[in-house]
C-alpha positions in Angstrom: 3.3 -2.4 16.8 6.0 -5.1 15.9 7.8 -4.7 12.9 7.7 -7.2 10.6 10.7 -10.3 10.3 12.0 -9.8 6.9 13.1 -13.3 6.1 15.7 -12.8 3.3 18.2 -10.5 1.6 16.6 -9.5 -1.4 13.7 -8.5 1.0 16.2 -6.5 3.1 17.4 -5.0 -0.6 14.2 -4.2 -1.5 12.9 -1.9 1.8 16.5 0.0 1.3 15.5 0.8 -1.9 12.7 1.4 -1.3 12.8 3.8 1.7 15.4 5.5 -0.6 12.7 6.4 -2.5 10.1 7.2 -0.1 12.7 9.6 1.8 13.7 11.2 -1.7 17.5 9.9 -1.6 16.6 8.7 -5.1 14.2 11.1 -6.8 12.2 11.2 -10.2 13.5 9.7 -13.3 17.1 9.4 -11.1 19.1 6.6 -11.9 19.4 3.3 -9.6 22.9 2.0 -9.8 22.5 -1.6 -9.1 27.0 -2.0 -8.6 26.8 1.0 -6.2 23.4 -0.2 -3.9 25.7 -3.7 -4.1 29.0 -2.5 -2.8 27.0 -0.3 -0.1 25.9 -3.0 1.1 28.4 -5.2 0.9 26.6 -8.1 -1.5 26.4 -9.5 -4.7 24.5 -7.6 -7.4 22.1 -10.7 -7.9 19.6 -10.2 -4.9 19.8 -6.3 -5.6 18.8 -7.2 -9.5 16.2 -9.2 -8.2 14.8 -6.4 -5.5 14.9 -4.3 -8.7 13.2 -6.5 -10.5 10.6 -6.5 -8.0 9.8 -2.5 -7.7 9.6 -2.7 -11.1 6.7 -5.1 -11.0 5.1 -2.6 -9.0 6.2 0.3 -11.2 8.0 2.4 -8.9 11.1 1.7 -11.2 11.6 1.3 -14.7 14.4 -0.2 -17.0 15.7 0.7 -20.5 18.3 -0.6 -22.7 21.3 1.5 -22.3 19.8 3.5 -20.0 19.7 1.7 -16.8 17.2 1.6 -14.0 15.5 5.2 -13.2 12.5 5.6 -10.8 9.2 6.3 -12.4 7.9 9.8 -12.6 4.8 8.8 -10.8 1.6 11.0 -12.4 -1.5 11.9 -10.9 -2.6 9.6 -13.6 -0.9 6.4 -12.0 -3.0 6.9 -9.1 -6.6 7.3 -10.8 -6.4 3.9 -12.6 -5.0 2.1 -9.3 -7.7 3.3 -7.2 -11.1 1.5 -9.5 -8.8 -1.3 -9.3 -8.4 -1.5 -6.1 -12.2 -0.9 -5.6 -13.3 -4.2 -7.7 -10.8 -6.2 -5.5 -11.7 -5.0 -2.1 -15.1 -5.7 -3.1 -14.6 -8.7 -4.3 -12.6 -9.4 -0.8 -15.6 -7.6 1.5 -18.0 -10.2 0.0 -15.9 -13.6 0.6 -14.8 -12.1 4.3 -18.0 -11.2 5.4 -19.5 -14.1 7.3 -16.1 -14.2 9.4 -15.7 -10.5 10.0 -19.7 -10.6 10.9 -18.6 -12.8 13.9 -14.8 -11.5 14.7 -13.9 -7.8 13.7 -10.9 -7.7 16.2 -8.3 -7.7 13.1 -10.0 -4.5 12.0 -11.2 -2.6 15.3 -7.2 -1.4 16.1 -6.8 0.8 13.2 -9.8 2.4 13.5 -9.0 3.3 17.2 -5.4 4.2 15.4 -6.8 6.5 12.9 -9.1 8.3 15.7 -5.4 8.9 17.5 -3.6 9.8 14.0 -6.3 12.3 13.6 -5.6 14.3 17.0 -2.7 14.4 16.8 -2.6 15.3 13.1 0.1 12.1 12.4 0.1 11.9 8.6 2.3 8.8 8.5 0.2 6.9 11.1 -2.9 8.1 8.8 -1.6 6.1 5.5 0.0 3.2 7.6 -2.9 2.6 9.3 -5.2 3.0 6.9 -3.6 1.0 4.6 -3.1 -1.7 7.6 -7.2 -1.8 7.5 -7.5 -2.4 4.2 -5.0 -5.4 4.3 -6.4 -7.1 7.0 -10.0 -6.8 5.2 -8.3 -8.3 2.1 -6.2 -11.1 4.0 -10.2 -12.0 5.9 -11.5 -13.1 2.2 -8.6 -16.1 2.7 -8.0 -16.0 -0.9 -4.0 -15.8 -1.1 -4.5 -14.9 -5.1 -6.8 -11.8 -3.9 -4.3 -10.6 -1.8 -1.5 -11.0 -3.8 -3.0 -9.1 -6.5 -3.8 -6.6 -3.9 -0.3 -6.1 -2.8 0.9 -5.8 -6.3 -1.0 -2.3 -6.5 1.8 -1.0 -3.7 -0.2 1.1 -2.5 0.9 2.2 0.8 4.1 2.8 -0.9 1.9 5.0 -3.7 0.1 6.5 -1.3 3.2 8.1 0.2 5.0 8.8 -3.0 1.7 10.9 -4.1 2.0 12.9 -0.8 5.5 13.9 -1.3 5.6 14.5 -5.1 2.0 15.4 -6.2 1.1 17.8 -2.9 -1.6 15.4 -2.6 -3.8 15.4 0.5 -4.7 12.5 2.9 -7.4 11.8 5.1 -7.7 9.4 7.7 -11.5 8.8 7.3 -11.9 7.2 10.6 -15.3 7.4 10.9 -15.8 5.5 7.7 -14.0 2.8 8.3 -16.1 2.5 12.0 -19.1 2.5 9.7 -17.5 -0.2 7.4 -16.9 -2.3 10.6 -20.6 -1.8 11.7 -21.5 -3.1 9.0 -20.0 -6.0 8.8 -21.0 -6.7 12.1 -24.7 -6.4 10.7 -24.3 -8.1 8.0 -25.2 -5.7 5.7 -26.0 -7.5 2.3 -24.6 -4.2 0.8 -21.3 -4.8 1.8 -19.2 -4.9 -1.5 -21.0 -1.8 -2.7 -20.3 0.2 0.9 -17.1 -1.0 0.6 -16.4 0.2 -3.0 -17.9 3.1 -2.8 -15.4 3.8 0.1 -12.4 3.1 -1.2 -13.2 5.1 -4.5 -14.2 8.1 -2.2 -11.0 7.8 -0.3 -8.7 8.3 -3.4 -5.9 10.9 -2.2 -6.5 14.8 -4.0 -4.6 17.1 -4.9 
């Protein structure tokens, strides 16, 4: 798969941060140094207050006067009220994409075949990144560009992984679901929100 062009610097910023966190170079409630992250990488510290500024919006960061920039002590808690959200906007999402995913599912189809793979060979990365690739592509069919926003505002492949490597939590692949979900939007099943809400409530990483 071809990684994606990441079109400016504060972008740039914000994956080096970020896979800083994700790898556990930064850990819980640790302090983000915005003059060090800016002399790393040789560049001012505007776009890196700006890539702050960002992970903040999707609370993987928080800020405190006097106190800096830390990253958040995610909770188990964090993840239960993300996930109903979630569910009402992939719902929302199943119902305005159905009538094109009814006639073209090939945006879908590859990560199911993906998470089949993932699953022999017992890939947990693949797992979340292809999972979560699904669930994009369902939300980017609807064609609403507010939807989706809000939808990547949750961060959740980014949650998703965090969750695994602080909380112990446990993730499934769920393949076969998501070849049902498919099937069903190739029947036009007129209970499409509710299959898909259901499954995305049911697929809620565990401890």
């Amino acid at each position: 798969m071809t990684a994606p062009v990441i079109h400016s610097l504060r972008e740039q910023i914000r994956e080096h941060i970020l896979e800083g966190i994700i790898s556990g170079r930064w850990q819980p409630g640790e302090r983000i140094v915005e003059r060090r992250i800016a002399t790393e990488l040789e560049v001012s510290q505007t776009p890196v207050r700006e890539a702050l500024r960002e992970l903040e919006s999707l609370r993987l960061i928080e800020s405190a006067p006097n106190k800096g920039v830390r990253v958040r002590n995610l909770t188990a808690a964090d993840l239960e009220e993300s996930y109903p959200v979630r569910a009402g906007l992939e719902a929302i999402a199943a119902e305005l994409a159905s009538p094109g995913l009814a006639e073209d599912c090939s945006a879908l189809e590859p990560h199911v075949s993906a998470l089949y793979e993932a699953d022999r060979v017992s890939d947990g990365t693949a797992q979340v990144r292809h999972t979560v690739a699904f669930h994009r592509e369902l939300v980017r069919a609807a064609g609403n560009s507010v939807l989706l926003h809000t939808w990547e505002g949750l961060g959740i492949e980014v949650f998703t992984a965090l969750s695994i490597r602080w909380l112990g939590t446990q993730q499934q692949s769920y393949a076969e679901e998501h070849e049902e979900l498919v099937a069903a939007f190739k029947r036009r099943d007129p209970r499409i929100a509710e299959l898909v809400k259901a499954h995305v409530l049911g697929c809620a990483p565990r401890a």
